[in-house]
C-alpha positions, -999 to 999 in steps of 0.1 A, spaced: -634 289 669 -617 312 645 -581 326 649 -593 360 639 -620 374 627 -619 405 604 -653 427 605 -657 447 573 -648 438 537 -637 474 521 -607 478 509 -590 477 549 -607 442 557 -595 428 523 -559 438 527 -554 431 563 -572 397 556 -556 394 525 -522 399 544 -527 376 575 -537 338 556 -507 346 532 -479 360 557 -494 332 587 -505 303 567 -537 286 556 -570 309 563 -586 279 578 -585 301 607 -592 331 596 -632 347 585 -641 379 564 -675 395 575 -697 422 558 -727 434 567 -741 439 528 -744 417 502 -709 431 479 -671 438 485 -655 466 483 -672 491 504 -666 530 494 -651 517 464 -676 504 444 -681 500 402 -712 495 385 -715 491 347 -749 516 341 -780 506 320 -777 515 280 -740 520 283 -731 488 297 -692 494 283 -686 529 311 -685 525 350 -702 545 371 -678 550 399 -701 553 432 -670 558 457 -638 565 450 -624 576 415 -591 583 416 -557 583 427 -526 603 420 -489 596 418 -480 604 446 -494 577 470 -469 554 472 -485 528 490 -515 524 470 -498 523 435 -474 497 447 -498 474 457 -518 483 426 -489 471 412 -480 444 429 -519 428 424 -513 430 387 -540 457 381 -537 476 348 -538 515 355 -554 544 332 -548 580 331 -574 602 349 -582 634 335 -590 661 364 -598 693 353 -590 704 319 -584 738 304 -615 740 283 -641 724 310 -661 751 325 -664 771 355 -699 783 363 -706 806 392 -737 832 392 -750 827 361 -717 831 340 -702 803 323 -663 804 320 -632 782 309 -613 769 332 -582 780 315 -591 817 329 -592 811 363 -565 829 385 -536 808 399 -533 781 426 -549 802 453 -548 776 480 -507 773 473 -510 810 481 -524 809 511 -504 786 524 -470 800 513 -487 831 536 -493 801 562 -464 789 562 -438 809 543 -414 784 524 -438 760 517 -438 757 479 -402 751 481 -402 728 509 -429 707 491 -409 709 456 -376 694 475 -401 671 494 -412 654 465 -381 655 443 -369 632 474 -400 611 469 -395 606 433 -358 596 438 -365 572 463 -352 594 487 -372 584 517 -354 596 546 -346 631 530 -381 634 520 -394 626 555 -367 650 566 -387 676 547 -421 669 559 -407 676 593 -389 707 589 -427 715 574 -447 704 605 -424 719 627 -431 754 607 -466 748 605 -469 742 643 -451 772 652 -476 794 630 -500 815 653 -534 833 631 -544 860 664 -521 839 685 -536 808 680 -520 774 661 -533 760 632 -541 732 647 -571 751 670 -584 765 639 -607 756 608 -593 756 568 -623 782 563 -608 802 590 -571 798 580 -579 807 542 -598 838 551 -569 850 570 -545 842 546 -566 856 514 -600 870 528 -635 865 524 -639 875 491 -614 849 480 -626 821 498 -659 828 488 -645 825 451 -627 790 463 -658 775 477 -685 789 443 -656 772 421 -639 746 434 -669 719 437 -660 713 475 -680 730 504 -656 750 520 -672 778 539 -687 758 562 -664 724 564 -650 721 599 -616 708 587 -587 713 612 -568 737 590 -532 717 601 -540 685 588 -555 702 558 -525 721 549 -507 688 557 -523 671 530 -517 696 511 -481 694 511 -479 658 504 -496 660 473 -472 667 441 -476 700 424 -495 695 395 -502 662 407 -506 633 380 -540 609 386 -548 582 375 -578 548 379 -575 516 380 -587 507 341 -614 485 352 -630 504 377 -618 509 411 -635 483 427 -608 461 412 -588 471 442 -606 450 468 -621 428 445 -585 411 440 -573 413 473 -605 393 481 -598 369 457 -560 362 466 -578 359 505 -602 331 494 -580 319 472 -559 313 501 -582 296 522 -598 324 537 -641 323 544 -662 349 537 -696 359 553 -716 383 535 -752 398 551 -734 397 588 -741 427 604 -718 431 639 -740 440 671 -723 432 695 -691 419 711 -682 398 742 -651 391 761 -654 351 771 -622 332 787 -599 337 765 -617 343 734 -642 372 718 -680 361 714 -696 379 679 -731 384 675 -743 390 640 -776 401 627 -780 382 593 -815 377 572 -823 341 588 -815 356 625 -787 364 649 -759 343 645 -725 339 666 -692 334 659 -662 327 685 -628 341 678 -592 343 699 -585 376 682 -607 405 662 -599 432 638 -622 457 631 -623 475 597 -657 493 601 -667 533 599 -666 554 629 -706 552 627 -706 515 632 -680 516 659 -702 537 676 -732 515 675 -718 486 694 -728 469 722 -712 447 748 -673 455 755 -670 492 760 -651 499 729 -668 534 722 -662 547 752 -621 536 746 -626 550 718 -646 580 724 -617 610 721 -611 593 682 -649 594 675 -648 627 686 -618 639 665 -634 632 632 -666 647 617 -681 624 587 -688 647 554 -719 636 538 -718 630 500 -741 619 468 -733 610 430 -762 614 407 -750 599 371 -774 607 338 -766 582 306 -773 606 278 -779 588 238 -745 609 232 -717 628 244 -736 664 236 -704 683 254 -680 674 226 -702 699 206 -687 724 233 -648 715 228 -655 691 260 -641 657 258 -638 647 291 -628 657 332 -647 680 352 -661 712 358 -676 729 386 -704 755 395 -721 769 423 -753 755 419 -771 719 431 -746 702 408 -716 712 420 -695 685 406 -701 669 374 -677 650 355 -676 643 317 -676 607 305 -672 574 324 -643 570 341 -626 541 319 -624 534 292 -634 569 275 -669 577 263 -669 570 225 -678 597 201 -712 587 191 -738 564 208 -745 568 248 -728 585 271 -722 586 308 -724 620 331 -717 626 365 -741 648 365 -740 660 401 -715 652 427 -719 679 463 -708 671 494 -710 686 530 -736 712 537 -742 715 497 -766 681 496 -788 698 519 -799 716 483 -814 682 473 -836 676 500 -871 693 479 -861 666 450 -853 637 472 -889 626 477 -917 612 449 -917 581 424 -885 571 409 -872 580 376 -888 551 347 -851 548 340 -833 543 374 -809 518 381 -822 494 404 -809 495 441 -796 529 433 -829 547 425 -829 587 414 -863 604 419 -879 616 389 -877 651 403 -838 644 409 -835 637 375 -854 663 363 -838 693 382 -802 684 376 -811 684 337 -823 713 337 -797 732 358 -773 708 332 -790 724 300 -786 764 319 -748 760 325 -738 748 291 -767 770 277 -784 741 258 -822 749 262 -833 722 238 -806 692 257 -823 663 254 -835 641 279 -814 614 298 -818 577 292 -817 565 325 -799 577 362 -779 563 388 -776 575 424 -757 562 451 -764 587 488 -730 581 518 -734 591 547 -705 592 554 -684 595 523 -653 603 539 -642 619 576 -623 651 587 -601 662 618 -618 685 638 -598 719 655 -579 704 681 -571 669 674 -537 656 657 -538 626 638 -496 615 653 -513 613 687 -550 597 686 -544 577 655 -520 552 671 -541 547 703 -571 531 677 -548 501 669 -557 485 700 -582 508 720 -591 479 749 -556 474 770 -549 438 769 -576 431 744 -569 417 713 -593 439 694 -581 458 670 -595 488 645 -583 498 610 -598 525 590 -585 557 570 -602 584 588 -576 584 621 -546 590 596 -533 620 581 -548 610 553 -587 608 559 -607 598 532 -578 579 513 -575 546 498 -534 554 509 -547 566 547 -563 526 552 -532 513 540 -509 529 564 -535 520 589 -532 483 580 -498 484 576 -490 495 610 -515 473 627 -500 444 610 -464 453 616 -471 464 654 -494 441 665 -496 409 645 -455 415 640 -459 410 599 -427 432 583 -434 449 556 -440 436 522 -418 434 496 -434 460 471 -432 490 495 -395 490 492 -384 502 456 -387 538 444 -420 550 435 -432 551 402 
C-alpha cells in the first residue's frame, strides 16, 4: 500500500514527486510510474551517431528569461545554463523560391497586431516586465490585469477574443496578405491552427521583448533527469514499462492496474496524482475521470509535431556566413536549426542539422515519404525513412542553393503526437484549469500537466500546475527559490 502514487515521469511527475518525499519525509511511501522505458518525457536528449559530442534535442529546446519559475529551479538543481541562439540576422528566410536574410524582414508584425488588438499593449508589456525584472511582483501582476481586462473588453464584429481563433484575430488586425506572410515565414502553421486568439495574445504579453533564450548546457533532459535523481535519492521507487489502464475506487484506497511486458500488474495507493497527456487521460477505464474531466479535454486541441536531424561530415552553412540558430521556409522543412544545441558545432569535422522541424497541419506534407526501408544510417529507435532523408536534402541543397551538398551521415527522427496542446475559441484557462486539480469531488485523484495553464506547451505552464496542486491540495508552501528576483 503506497501513500501516493505519481503516474507519469516527465518533467510534472519528477517535480511533484521530487517535492512530496523531500517536503513529507522518506519516499518509502511514495512510487514513480512510466509507461516507457526513459525519464523525462517531451524533454528528451540524445547524443547522435558520428557526432557523439552534439545533442539532438527531440522535445523541448529552449527557454527564455522570462520564466521565472523554470530558471529558478534550474537554478536551484545546480544545472549549468547556455545561451540559445534563436534567429540571427544572417540565417535565411525562404518562401517561393527566394532565399532572403533574415535581417530584411519587416518588423515585429505580430506586436503590431496586437497593439491594433489591444491598443496600449507594447507599453503595458514594457512596464509589465520592467516590474518582473525588479522583482516587482505585485506591480507586475497589476499590469497583466489592467491587460486582461483590455483584452476582454476587445470585440472583432462584436465578438471577444476569447470566441475567436489567432488566424482570425491577425487577419483582422493586419489582413490576409500579412498573415499569409507570418505563416510562409515564421516556421509555425498559422493559417489553420485553432488557437483561441486570447490566450495567444496572453502569451504574448508575458514574454519579454526581444526575449533572451537560453538551454540547459547539457541538454534539456537534465531537467527531469535531476529531479529524478534527488527523488530516488530520497527514497523514492521508480517503475518504468507500467502503462496505467485503469483505476478503481476500493475502501479507502485507489486500486491501479498496469499493463507492463511480463503482464498486468496492480498497485494499491491512499492517494494518486496523475501527470499524464490529455490523450492518456482519455483512455482510462474504471472511475469516470474523463467524463469529470470532459469540458478540459475538450478545451484543448493537441498540435502534432516531428524533428528530422541530418549529421553532415561538416558544418557546410558556415560557407554561407551561417554559424548557428534558425531559419525558416515555406516548404516541407519549415524549421531547421543550425548546429547542435550545446555545446556549438565545431568548425570542421561533423555536424548536426535540424533539418526539418513542422508542426500542425504542415506534417501532413510528409506523409508520401513516411513509408519504405529506413535510412542505412538511422538512429536506432528513432528511424528516418530513406525517402525522408532523401527529400529533406534535397529541398536542404535548393534553399541554400548547393546543388552538389553532400550527402548526410546518418538521421534521427523522433514523430509527437502530441507535441504540445492549444486552447480552443471559447475556453479560459483561469476557469477550467483549476477544476483539473482534483476533477472527482471527494477523490483524492489528482492531475498535473501544462496544457490547462496559460502557458500550454511550457516547461514553466507544468510548474505552475505542480505548484498549485501541491500548495492547494497536499498544503506544501512554496519553495524557497521562487522567492528572490528573477534573474
Amino acid at each position: 500500500m503506497l501513500d501516493l502514487a505519481v503516474v507519469g515521469a516527465g518533467v510534472g511527475g519528477c517535480y511533484c514527486a521530487y517535492r512530496l518525499v523531500t517536503d513529507t519525509g522518506p519516499g518509502d511511501g511514495i512510487a514513480l510510474f512510466e509507461q516507457t522505458d526513459r525519464i523525462g518525457g517531451r524533454l528528451w536528449s540524445e547524443p547522435v551517431r558520428d557526432a557523439p559530442h552534439l545533442i539532438a534535442e527531440l522535445g523541448a529546446m529552449r527557454l527564455h528569461r522570462g520564466l521565472r519559475s523554470a530558471l529558478a529551479l534550474v537554478r536551484h538543481l545546480g544545472l549549468d545554463l547556455a545561451p540559445f541562439e534563436f534567429g540571427r540576422p544572417e540565417n535565411l528566410v525562404h518562401r517561393r523560391g527566394v532565399a532572403m536574410r533574415c535581417r530584411e524582414l519587416p518588423g515585429d508584425r505580430i506586436v503590431e497586431a496586437a497593439e491594433r488588438l489591444v491598443p496600449g499593449f507594447a507599453e503595458l508589456r514594457r512596464r509589465h516586465h520592467e516590474a518582473e525584472e525588479r522583482g516587482d511582483r505585485r506591480r507586475s501582476e497589476s499590469l497583466l490585469d489592467v491587460f486582461r481586462d483590455q483584452r476582454d473588453q476587445t470585440r472583432v464584429s462584436g465578438r471577444p477574443l476569447d470566441e475567436l481563433t489567432w488566424p482570425h484575430a491577425l487577419d483582422f488586425a493586419l489582413g490576409p496578405a500579412a498573415v499569409a506572410f507570418l505563416h510562409d515565414t515564421g516556421g509555425y502553421d498559422l493559417r489553420r491552427s485553432g488557437e483561441n486568439a486570447a490566450t495567444q495574445l496572453d502569451l504574448v504579453f508575458r514574454t519579454p521583448p526581444d526575449a533572451e533564450y537560453v538551454t540547459l548546457r547539457h541538454g534539456m533532459q537534465g531537467l527531469p533527469d535531476a529531479l529524478h535523481a534527488r527523488f530516488t535519492a530520497a527514497g523514492g521507487t521508480t517503475r518504468t514499462g507500467h502503462r496505467l489502464v485503469r483505476l478503481d475506487k476500493e475502501a479507502d484506497h485507489y486500486r491501479l492496474t498496469f499493463t507492463t511486458p511480463g503482464g498486468d500488474r496492480h498497485t494499491l495507493a491512499r492517494a494518486v496524482v496523475l501527470a499524464l497527456p490529455p490523450e492518456a487521460l482519455r483512455r482510462l477505464d474504471g472511475l469516470p475521470l474523463a467524463r469529470h474531466l470532459r469540458p478540459a479535454l475538450d478545451a484543448v486541441e493537441p498540435v502534432p509535431a516531428f524533428k528530422l536531424f541530418l549529421v553532415y561530415p561538416r558544418p557546410w552553412w558556415r560557407e554561407l556566413g551561417i554559424t548557428r540558430g534558425r531559419s525558416t521556409t515555406d516548404t516541407a522543412l519549415r524549421q531547421l536549426w543550425y548546429g547542435g544545441t550545446c555545446p556549438a558545432t565545431e568548425s570542421t569535422g561533423p555536424a548536426l542539422l535540424l533539418a526539418a522541424y513542422p508542426s500542425g497541419h504542415s506534417v501532413h506534407a510528409w506523409a508520401p515519404w513516411r513509408g519504405g526501408p529506413p535510412h542505412p544510417a538511422a538512429e536506432a529507435g528513432h528511424a528516418a525513412t530513406a525517402a525522408m532523408v532523401e527529400h529533406a536534402h534535397t529541398l536542404l541543397a535548393r534553399m541554400h542553393d548547393l546543388p552538389d551538398l553532400e550527402r548526410p551521415l546518418s538521421a534521427c527522427r523522433q514523430d509527437w503526437t502530441a507535441a504540445w496542446h492549444v486552447w480552443r475559441p471559447g475556453h479560459d484557462p483561469r476557469v477550467i484549469g483549476p477544476r483539473t486539480r482534483q476533477p472527482i469531488p471527494g477523490e483524492a485523484i489528482h492531475v498535473v500537466g501544462d496544457c490547462w495553464t496559460p502557458d500550454p506547451g511550457s516547461i514553466e505552464g507544468t510548474l505552475a500546475s505542480a505548484d498549485d496542486l501541491l500548495r492547494v491540495s497536499f498544503e506544501l508552501p512554496d519553495p524557497q527559490w521562487h522567492t528572490g528576483p528573477p534573474r
